[in-house]
mmCIF file of the protein (N, C-alpha, C, O) and its ligand, coordinates in Angstrom:
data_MODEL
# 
_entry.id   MODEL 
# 
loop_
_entity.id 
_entity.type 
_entity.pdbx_number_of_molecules 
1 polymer     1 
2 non-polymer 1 
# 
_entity_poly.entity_id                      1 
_entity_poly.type                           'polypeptide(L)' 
_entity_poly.nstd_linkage                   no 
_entity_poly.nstd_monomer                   no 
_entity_poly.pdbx_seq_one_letter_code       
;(UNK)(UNK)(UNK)(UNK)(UNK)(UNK)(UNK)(UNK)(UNK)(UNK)(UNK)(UNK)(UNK)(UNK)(UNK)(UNK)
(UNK)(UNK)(UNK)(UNK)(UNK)(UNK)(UNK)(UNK)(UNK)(UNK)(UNK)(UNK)(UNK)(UNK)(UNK)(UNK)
(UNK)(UNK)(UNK)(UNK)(UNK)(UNK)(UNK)(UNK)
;
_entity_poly.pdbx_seq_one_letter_code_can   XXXXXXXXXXXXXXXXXXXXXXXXXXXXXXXXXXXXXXXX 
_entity_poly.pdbx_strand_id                 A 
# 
loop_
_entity_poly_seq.entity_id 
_entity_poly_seq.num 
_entity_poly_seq.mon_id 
_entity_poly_seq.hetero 
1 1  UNK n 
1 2  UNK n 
1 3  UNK n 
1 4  UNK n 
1 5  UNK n 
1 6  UNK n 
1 7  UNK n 
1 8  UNK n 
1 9  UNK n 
1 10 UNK n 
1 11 UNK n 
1 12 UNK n 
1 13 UNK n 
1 14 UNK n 
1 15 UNK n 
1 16 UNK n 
1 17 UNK n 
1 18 UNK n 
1 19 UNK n 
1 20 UNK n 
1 21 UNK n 
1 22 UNK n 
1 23 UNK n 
1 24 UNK n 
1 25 UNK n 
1 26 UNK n 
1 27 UNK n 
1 28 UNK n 
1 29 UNK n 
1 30 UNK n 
1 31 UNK n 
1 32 UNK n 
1 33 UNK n 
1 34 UNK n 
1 35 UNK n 
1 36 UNK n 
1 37 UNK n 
1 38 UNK n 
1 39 UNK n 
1 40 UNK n 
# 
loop_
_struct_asym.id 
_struct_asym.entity_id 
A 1 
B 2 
# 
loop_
_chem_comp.id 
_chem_comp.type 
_chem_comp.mon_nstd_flag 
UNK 'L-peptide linking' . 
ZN  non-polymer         . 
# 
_pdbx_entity_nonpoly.entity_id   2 
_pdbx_entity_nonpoly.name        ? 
_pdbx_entity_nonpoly.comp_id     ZN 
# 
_pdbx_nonpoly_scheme.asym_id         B 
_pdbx_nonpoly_scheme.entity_id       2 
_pdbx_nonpoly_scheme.mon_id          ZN 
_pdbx_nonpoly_scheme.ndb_seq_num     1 
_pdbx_nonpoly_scheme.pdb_seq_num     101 
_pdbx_nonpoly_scheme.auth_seq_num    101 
_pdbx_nonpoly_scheme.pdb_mon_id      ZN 
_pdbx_nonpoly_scheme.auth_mon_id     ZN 
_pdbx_nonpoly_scheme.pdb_strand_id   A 
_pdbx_nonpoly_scheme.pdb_ins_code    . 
# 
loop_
_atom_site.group_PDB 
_atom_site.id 
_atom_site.type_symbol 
_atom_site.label_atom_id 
_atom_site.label_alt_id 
_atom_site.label_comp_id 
_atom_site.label_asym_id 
_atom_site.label_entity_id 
_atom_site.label_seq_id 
_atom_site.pdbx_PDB_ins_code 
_atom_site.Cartn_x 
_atom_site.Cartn_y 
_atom_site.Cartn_z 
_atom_site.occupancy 
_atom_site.B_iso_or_equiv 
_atom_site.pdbx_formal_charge 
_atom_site.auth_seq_id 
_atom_site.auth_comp_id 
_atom_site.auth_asym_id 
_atom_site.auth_atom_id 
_atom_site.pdbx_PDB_model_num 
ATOM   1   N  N  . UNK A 1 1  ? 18.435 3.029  62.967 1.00 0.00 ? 1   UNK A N  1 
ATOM   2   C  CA . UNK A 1 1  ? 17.219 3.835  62.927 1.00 0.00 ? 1   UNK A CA 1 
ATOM   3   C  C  . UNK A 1 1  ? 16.738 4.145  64.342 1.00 0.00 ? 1   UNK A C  1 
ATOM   4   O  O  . UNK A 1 1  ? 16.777 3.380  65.305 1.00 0.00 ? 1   UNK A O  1 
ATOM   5   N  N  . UNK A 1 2  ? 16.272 5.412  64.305 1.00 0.00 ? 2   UNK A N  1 
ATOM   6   C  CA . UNK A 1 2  ? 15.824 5.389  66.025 1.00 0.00 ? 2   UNK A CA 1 
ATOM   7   C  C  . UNK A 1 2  ? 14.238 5.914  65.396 1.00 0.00 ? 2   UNK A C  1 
ATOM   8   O  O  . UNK A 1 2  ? 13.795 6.247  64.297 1.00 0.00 ? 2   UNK A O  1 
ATOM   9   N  N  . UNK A 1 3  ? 13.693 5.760  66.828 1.00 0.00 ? 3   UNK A N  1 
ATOM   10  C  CA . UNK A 1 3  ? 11.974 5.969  66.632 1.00 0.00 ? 3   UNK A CA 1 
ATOM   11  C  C  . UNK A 1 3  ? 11.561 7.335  67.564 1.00 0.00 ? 3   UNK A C  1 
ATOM   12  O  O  . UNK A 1 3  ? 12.108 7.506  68.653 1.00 0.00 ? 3   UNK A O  1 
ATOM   13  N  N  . UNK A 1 4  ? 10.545 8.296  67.040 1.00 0.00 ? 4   UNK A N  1 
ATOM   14  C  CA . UNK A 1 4  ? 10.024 9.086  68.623 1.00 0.00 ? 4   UNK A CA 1 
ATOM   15  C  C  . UNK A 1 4  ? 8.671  8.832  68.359 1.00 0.00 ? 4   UNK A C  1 
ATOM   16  O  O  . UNK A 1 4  ? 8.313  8.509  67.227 1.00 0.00 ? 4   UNK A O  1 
ATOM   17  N  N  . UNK A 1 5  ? 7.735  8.967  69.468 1.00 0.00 ? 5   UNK A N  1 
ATOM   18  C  CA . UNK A 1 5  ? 6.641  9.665  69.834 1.00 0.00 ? 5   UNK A CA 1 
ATOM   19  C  C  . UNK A 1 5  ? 6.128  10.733 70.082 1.00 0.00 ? 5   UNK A C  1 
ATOM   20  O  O  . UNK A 1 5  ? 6.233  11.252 71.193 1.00 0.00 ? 5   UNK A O  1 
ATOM   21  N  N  . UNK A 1 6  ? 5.326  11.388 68.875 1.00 0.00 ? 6   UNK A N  1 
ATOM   22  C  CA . UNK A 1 6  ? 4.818  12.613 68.983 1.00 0.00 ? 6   UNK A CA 1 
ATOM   23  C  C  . UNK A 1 6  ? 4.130  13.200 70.341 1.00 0.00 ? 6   UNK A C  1 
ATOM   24  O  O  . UNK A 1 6  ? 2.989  12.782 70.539 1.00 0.00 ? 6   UNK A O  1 
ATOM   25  N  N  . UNK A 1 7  ? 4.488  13.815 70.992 1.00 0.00 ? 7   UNK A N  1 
ATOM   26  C  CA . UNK A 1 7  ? 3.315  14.635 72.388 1.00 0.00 ? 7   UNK A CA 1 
ATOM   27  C  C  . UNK A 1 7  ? 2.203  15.086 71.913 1.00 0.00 ? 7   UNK A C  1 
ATOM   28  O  O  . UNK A 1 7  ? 1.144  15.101 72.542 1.00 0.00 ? 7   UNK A O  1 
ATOM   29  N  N  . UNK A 1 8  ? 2.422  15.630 70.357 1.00 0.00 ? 8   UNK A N  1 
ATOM   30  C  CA . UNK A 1 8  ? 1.037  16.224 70.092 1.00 0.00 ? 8   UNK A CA 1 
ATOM   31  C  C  . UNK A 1 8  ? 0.030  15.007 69.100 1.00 0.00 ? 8   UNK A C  1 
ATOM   32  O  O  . UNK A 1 8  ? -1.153 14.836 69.394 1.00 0.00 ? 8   UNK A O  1 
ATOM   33  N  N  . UNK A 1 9  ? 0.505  14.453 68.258 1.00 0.00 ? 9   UNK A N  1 
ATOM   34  C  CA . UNK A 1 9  ? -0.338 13.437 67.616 1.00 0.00 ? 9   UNK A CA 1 
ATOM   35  C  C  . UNK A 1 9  ? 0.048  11.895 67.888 1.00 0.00 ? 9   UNK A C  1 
ATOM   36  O  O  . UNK A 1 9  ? -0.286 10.862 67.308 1.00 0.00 ? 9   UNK A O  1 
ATOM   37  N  N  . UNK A 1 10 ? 0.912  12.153 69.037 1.00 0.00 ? 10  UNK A N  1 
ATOM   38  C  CA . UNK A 1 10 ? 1.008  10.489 69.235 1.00 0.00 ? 10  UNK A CA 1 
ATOM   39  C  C  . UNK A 1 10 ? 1.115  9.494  68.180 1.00 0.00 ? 10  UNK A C  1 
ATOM   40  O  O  . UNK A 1 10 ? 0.438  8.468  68.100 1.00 0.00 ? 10  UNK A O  1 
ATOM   41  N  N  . UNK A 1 11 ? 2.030  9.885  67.369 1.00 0.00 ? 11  UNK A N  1 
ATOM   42  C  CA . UNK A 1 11 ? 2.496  9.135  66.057 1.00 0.00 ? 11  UNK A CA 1 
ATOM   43  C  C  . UNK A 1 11 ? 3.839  9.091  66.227 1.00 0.00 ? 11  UNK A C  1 
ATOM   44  O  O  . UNK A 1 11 ? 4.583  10.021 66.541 1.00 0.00 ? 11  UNK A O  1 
ATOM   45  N  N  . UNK A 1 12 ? 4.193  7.612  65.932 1.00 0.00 ? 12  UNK A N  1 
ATOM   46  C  CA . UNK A 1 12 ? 5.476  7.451  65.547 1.00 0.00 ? 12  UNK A CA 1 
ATOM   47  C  C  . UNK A 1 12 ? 6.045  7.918  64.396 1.00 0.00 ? 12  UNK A C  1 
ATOM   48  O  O  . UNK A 1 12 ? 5.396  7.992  63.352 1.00 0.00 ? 12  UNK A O  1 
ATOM   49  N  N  . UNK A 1 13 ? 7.879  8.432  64.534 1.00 0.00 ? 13  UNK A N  1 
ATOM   50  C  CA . UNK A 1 13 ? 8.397  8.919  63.111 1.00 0.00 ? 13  UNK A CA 1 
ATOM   51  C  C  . UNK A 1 13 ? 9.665  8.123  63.381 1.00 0.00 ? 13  UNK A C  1 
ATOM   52  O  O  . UNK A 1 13 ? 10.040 7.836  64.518 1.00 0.00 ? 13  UNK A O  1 
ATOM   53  N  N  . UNK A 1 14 ? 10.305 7.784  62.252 1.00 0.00 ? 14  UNK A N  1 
ATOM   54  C  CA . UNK A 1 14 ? 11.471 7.346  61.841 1.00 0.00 ? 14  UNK A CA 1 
ATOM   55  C  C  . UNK A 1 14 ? 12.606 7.949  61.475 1.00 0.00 ? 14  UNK A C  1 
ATOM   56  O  O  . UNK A 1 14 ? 12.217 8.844  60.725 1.00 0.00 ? 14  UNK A O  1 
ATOM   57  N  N  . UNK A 1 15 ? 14.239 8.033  61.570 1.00 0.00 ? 15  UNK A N  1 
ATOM   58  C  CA . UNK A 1 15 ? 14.815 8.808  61.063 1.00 0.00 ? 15  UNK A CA 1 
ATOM   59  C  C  . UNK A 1 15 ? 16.517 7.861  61.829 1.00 0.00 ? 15  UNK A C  1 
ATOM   60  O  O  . UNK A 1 15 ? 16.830 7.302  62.880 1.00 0.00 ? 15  UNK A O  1 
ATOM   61  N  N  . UNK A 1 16 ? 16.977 8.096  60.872 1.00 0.00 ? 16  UNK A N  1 
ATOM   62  C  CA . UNK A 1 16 ? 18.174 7.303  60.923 1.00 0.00 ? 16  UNK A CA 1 
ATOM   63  C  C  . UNK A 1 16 ? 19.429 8.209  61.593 1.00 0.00 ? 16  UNK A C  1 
ATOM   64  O  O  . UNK A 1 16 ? 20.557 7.729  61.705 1.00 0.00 ? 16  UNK A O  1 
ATOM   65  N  N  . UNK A 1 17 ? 19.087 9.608  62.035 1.00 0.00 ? 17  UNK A N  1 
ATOM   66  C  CA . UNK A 1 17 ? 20.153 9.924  63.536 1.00 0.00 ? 17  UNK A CA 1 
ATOM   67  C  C  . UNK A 1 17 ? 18.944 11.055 63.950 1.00 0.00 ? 17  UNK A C  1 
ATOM   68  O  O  . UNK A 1 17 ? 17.865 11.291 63.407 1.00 0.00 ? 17  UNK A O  1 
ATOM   69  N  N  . UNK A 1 18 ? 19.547 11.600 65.051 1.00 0.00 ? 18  UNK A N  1 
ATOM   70  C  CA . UNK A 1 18 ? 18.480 12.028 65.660 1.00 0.00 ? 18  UNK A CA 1 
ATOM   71  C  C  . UNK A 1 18 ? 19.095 13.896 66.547 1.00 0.00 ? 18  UNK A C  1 
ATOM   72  O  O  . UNK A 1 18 ? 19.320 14.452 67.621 1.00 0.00 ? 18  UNK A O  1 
ATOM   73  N  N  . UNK A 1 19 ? 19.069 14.116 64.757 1.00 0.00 ? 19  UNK A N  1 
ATOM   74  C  CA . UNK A 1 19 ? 19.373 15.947 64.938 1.00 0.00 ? 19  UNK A CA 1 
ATOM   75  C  C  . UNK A 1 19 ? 17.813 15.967 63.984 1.00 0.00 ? 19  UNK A C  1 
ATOM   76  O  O  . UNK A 1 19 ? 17.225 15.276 63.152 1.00 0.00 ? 19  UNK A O  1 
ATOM   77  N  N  . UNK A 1 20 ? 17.605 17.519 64.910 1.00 0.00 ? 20  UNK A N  1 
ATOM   78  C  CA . UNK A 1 20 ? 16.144 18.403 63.854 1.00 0.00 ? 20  UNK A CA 1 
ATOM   79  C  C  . UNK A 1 20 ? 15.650 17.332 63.326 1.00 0.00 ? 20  UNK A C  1 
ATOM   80  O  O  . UNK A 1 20 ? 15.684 16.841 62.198 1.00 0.00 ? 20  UNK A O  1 
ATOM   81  N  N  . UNK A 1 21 ? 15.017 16.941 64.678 1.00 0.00 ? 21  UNK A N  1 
ATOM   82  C  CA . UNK A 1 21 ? 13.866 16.148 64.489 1.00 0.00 ? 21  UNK A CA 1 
ATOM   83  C  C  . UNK A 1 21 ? 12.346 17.102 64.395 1.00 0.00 ? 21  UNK A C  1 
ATOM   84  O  O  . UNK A 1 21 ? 11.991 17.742 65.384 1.00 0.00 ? 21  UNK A O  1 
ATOM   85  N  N  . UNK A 1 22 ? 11.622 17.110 63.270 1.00 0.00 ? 22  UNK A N  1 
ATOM   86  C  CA . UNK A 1 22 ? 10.270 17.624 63.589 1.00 0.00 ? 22  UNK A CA 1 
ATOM   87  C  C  . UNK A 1 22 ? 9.096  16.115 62.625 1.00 0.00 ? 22  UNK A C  1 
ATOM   88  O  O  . UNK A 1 22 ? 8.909  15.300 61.722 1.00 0.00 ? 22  UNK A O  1 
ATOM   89  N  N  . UNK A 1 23 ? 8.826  16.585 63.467 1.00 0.00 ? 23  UNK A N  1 
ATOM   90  C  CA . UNK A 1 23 ? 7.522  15.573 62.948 1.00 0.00 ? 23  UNK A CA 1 
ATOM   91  C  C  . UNK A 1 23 ? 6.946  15.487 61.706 1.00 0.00 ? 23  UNK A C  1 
ATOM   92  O  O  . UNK A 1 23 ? 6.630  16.433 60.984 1.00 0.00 ? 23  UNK A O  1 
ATOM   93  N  N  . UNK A 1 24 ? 6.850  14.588 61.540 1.00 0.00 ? 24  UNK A N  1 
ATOM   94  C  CA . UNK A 1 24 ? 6.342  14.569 59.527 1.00 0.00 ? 24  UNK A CA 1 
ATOM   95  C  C  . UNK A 1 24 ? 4.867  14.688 59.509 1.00 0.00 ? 24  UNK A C  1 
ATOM   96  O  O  . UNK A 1 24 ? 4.390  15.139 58.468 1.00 0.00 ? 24  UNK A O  1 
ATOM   97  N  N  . UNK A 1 25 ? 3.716  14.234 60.864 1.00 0.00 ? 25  UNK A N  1 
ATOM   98  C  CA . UNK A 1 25 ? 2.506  14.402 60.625 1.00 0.00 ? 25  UNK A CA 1 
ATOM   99  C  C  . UNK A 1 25 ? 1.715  16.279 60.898 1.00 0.00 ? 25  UNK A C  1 
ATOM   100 O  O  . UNK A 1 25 ? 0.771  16.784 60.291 1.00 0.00 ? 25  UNK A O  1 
ATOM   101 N  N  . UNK A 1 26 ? 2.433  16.780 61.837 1.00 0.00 ? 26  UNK A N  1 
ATOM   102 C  CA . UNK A 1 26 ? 2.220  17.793 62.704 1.00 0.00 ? 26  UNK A CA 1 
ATOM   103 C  C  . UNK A 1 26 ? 2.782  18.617 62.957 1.00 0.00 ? 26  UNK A C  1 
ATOM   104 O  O  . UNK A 1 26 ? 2.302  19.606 63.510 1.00 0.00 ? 26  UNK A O  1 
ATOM   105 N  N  . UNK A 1 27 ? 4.433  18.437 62.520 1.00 0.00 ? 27  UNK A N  1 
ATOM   106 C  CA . UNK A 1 27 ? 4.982  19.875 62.079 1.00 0.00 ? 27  UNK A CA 1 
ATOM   107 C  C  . UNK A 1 27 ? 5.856  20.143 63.983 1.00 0.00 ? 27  UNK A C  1 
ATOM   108 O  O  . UNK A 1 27 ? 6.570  21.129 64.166 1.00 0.00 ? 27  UNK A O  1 
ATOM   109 N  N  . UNK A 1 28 ? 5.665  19.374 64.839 1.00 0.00 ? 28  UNK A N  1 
ATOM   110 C  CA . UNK A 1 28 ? 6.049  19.937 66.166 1.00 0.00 ? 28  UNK A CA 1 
ATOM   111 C  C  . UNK A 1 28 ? 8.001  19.237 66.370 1.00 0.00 ? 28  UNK A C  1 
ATOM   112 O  O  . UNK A 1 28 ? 8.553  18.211 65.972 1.00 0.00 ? 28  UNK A O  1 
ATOM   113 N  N  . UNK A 1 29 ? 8.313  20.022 66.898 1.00 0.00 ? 29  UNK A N  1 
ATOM   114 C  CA . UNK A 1 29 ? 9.690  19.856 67.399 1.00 0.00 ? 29  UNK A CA 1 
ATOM   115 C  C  . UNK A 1 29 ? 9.550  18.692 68.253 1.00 0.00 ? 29  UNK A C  1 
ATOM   116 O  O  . UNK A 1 29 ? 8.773  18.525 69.193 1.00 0.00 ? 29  UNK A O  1 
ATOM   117 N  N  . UNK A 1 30 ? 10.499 17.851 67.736 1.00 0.00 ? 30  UNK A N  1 
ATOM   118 C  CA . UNK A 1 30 ? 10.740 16.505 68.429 1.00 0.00 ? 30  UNK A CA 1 
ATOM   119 C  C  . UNK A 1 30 ? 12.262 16.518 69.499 1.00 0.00 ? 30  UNK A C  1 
ATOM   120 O  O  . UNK A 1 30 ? 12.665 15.626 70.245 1.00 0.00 ? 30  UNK A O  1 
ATOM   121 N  N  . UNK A 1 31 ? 12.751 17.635 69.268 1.00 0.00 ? 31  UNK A N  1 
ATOM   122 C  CA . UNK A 1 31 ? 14.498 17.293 69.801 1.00 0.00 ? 31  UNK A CA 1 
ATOM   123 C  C  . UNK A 1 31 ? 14.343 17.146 71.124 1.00 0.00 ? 31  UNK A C  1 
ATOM   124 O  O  . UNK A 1 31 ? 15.074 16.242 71.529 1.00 0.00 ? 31  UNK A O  1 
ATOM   125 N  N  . UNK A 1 32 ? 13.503 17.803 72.244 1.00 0.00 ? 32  UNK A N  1 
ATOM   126 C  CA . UNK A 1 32 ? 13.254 17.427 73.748 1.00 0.00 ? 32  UNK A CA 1 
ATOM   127 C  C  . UNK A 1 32 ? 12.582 16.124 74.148 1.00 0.00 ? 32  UNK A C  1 
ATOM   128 O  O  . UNK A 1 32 ? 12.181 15.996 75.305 1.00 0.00 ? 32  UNK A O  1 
ATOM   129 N  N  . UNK A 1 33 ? 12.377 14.743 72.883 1.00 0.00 ? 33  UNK A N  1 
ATOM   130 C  CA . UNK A 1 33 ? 11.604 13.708 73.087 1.00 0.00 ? 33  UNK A CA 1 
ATOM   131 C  C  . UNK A 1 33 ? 12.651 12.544 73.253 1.00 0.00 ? 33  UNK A C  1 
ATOM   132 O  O  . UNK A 1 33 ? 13.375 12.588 72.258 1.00 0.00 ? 33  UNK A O  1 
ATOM   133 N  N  . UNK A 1 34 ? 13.007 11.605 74.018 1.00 0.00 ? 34  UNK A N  1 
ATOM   134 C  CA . UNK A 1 34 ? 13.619 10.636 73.927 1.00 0.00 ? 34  UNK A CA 1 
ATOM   135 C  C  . UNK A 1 34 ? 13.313 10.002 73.032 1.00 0.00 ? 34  UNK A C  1 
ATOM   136 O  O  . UNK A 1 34 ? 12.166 9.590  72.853 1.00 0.00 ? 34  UNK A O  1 
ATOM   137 N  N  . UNK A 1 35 ? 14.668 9.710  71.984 1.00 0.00 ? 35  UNK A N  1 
ATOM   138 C  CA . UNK A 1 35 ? 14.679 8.757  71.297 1.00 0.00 ? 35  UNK A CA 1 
ATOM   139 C  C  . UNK A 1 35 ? 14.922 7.191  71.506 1.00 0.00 ? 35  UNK A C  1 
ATOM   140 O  O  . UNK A 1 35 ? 15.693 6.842  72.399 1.00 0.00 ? 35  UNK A O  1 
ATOM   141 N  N  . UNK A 1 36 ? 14.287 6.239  70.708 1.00 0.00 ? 36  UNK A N  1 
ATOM   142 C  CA . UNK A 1 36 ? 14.642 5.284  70.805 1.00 0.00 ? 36  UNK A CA 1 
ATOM   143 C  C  . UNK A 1 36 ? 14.951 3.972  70.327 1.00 0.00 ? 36  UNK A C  1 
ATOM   144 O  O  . UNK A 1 36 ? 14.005 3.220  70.094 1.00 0.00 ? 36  UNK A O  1 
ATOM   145 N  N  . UNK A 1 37 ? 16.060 3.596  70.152 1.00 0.00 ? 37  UNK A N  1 
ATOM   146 C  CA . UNK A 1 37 ? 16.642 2.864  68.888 1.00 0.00 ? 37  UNK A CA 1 
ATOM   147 C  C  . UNK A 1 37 ? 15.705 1.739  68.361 1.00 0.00 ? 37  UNK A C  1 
ATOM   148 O  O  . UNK A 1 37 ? 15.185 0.893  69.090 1.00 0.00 ? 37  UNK A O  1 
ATOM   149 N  N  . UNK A 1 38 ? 15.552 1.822  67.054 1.00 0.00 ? 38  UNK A N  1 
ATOM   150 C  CA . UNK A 1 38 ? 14.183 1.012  66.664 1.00 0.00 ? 38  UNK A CA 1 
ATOM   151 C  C  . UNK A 1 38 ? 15.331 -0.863 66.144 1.00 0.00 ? 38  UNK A C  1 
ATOM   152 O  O  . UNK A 1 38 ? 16.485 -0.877 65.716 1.00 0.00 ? 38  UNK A O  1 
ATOM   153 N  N  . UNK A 1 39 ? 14.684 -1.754 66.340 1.00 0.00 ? 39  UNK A N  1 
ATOM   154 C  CA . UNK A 1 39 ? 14.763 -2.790 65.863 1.00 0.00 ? 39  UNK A CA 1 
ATOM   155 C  C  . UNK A 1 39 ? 14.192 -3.379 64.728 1.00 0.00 ? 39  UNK A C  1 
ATOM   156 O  O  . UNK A 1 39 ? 12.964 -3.416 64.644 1.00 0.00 ? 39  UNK A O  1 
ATOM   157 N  N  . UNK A 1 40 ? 14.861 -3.822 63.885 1.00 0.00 ? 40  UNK A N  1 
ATOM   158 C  CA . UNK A 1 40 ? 14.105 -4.394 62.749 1.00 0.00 ? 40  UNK A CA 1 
ATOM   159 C  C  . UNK A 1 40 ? 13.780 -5.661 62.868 1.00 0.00 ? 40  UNK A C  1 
ATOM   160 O  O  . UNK A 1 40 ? 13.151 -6.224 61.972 1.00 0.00 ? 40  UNK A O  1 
HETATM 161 ZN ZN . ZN  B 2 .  ? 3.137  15.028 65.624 1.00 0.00 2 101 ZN  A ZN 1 
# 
């Protein structure tokens, strides 16, 4: 699983690879955000 941080609502999203990423709260393009591999 990797994790991003939104620029615009500063919310974390989840997603298990990391193509067309958009944000689930806000709708903004995530693909220019470093991802980063989440730990369980
Ligand atoms: Zn957002």
């Amino acid at each position: 699983m990797y994790v991003k941080e939104c620029p615009e609502c500063n919310r974390r999203s989840y997603s298990a690879n990391k193509k067309s990423w958009i944000c689930p709260y806000c709708g903004e393009n995530l693909d220019d955000v470093e991802a980063i591999r989440a730990k369980n």
